[in-house]
N, C-alpha and C positions, 0 to 999 in steps of 0.2 A: 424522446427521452434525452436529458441532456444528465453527461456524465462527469463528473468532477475527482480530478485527483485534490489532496489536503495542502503538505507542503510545498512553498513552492507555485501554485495555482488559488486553489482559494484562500489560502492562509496567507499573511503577509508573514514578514522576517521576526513580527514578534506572536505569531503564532493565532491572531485572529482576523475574523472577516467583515471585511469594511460595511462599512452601510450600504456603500452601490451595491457591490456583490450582495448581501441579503439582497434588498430593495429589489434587485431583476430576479432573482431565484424565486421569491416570494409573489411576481407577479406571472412568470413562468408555470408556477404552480396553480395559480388562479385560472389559468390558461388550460388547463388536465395537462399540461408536460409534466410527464415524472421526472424526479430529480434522484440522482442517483450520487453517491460517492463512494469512487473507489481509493483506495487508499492502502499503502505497507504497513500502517500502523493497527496494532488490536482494534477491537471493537470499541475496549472502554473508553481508550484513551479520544478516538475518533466520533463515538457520541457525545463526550466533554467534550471538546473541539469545534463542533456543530451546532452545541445546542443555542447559538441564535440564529438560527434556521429550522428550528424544530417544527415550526409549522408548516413545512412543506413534508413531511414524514417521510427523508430523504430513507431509502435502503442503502446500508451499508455496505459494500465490499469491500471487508478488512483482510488484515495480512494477505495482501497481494491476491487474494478472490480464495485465498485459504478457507475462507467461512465469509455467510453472507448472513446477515440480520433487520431484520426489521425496528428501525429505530422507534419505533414509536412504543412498541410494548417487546422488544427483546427477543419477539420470537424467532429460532433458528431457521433459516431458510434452506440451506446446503451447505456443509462441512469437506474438507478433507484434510486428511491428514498424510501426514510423514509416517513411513512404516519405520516402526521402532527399528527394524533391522539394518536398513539401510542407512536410517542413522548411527548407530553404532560404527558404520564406515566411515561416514562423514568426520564423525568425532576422533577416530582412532588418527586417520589421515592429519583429522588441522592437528594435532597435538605435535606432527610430525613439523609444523611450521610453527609451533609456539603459539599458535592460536587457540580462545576456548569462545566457545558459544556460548549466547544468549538463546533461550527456546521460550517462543511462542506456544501456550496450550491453551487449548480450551477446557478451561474451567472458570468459567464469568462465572457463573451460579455460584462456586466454591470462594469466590473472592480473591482470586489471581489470576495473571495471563501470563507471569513471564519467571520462570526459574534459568539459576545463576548457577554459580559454585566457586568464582573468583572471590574472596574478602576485599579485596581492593578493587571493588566492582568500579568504581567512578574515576579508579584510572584505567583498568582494564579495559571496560568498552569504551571509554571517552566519554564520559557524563550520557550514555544512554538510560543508563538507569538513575534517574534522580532519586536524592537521598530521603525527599518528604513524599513520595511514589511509595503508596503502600500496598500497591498489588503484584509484587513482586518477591517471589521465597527461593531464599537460595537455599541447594539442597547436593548432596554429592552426586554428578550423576551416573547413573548404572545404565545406560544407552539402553537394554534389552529390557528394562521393565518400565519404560518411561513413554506413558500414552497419551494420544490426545496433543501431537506433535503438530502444530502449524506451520511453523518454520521453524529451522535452525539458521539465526545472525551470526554474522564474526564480520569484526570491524579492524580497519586497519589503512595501509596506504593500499592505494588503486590499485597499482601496478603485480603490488604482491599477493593482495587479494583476488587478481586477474588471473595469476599465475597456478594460485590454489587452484580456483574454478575450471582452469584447461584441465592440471591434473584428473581431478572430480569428474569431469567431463569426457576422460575416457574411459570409466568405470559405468558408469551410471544406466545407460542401453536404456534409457525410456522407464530407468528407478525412481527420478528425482527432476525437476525442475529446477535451474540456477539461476538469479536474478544478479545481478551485479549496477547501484545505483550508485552513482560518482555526486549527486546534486546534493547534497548536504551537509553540514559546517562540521571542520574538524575533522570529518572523514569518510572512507567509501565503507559503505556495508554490501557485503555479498552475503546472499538467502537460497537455502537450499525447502526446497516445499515439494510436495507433494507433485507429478508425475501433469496433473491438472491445473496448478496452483498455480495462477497467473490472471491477472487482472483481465485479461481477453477471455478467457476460457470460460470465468465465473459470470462475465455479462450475458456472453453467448448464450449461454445455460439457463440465465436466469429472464432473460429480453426473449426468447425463446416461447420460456413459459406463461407471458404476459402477454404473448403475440407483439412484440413488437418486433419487427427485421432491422437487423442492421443497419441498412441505408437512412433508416428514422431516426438515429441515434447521431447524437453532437456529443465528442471527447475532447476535452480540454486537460492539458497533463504540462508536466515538466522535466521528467527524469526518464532514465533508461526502463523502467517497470513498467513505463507510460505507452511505450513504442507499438505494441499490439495494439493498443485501445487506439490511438491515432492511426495507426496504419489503415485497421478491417471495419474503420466503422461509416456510415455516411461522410462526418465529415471531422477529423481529426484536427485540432488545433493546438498547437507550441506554445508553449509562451515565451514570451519574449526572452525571459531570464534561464528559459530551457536548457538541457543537455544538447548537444551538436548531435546524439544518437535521436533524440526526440525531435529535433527539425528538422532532423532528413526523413525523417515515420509520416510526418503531420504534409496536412494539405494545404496548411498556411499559420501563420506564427499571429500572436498577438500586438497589439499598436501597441500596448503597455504589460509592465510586469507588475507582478505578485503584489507588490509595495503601492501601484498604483491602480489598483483594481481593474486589471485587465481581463478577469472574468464578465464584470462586467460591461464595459467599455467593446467586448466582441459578443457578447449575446445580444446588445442595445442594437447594434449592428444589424443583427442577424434578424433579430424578432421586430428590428421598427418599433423597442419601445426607448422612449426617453426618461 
C-alpha cells in the first residue's frame, strides 16, 4: 500500500496533482498496490481534490483518520468522534484565549461537514472557510447537544496555539487527541479529535483489516499530522518541503517538493517505473 497525505505532498501550492504523480499512482494501481490517502481535510473537500485519480479508487482517511471512506461509492468505513462532552471543555477553555472553533461533523449525507458561529468567518479562521464553500452552516454552538464531532480547528500563531494545546494537555488523560500542524499558508491549525483520531491509528485499523502489515505500506507526508504514518510504517518518506517534525519521523526525505512532483519522482525510484 502506498499512503499519501493531500497538502503539501500530492497537491502542489495551487492545490492539484501533476500528471507524474497521477501517471505513477495510476500505474501503482495497475500493479494491485492500494492507494490510499490520508489527509486533515473532510472527506468532501478530499474526494474533490482527487478526483483525477479516481481511477485508482483511493480510500480516504479524512480528518486526520477521524473517519475513513471509500471513495468510490462513499461508503463509511470507520468513524470516530469527539464526545460532545469533552468538547464542551475544549470550547469553554479556547474562549478563555479568544479563540473559537471551526467543527468538523459528519453529516456528508445532510450536505455539510463544517459548522462555525463567527460572522466574520473569513477573518476569523483566516480564509479557512471560503466564501463560495457551501457545505459549511454556521450555527450558535451549544457544546452539549452538538454530535457527530470529528474534530474541533482553531487557527492562530504557532506558538499560542502550542501554548493552548500544553494547557489542553494537562486535562485531557487519554479524553482527546491533539494535532498541532505548523505547514500551511497564513497559519498554524491546532485539532483536538477523538482519543483514536490520528492519521496512524486509522491505517493501522484499517491495513489491519485488509491484511496488509505495516512493513508493506510506503507513507509519504509533510506536516506534523504526518509523523506517525512515517515514523510506524515500512517505509516513511518527507518531503522535501516538510515540517523539521516530519523529517526527523521519516526514513528519508524526497529529491523534490510538492511543486515538482516529488511523489512522483520517489515512487519512480522505488517501484523502477519511468
Amino acid at each position: 500500500m502506498v499512503v499519501l497525505d493531500l497538502d503539501g505532498t500530492l497537491l502542489d501550492d495551487e492545490k492539484k496533482i501533476s500528471k507524474k504523480n497521477s501517471r505513477i499512482l495510476n500505474e501503482l494501481h495497475k500493479r494491485n498496490i492500494r492507494i490510499a490517502i490520508a489527509t486533515g481535510r473532510n472527506y468532501y473537500m478530499a474526494k474533490q481534490l482527487t478526483e483525477e485519480i479516481k481511477g485508482v479508487n483511493p480510500v480516504i482517511l479524512a480528518n486526520n483518520g477521524a473517519i475513513i471512506r471509500y471513495s468510490y461509492n462513499d461508503e463509511l468505513v470507520e468513524c470516530n468522534y469527539l464526545n460532545p462532552l469533552e468538547f464542551e471543555k475544549i470550547y469553554e477553555e479556547g474562549l478563555k484565549y479568544s479563540l473559537n472553533p471551526v467543527l468538523h461533523v459528519d453529516e456528508y449525507e445532510n450536505g455539510y461537514d463544517l459548522i462555525y458561529e463567527r460572522e466574520d468567518y473569513e477573518e476569523a479562521y483566516f480564509g479557512y472557510i471560503k466564501r463560495e464553500y457551501n457545505r459549511a452552516r454556521i450555527m450558535k454552538f451549544e457544546p452539549g447537544n452538538i454530535n457527530n464531532i470529528l474534530s474541533a480547528c482553531y487557527f492562530g500563531e504557532y506558538n499560542r496555539l502550542c501554548e493552548f494545546a500544553h494547557v489542553m494537555d494537562g486535562f485531557k488523560k487519554g479524553r482527546y487527541n491533539i494535532i498541532c500542524n505548523r505547514n500551511i499558508s497564513k497559519r498554524a491549525l491546532l485539532e483536538f479529535l477523538h482519543p483514536q483520531g490520528c492519521k496512524w491509528n486509522a491505517l493501522k485499523k484499517y491495513s489491519s483489516h485488509i491484511s496488509i502489515a505495516p512493513e508493506e505500506i510506503i507513507a509519504i507526508g509533510d506536516d506534523n499530522n504526518d509523523t506517525e504514518l512515517l515514523r510506524n510504517t515500512g517505509l516513511g518518506i518527507a518531503m522535501k518541503n516538510g515540517t523539521e517534525e516530519s523529517i526527523k519521523a521519516a526514513r528519508t526525505v524526497s529529491v523534490y517538493d510538492n511543486n515538482n512532483s516529488g511523489v512522483y519522482y520517489a515512487l519512480s525510484e522505488i517501484f523502477q517505473i519511468i
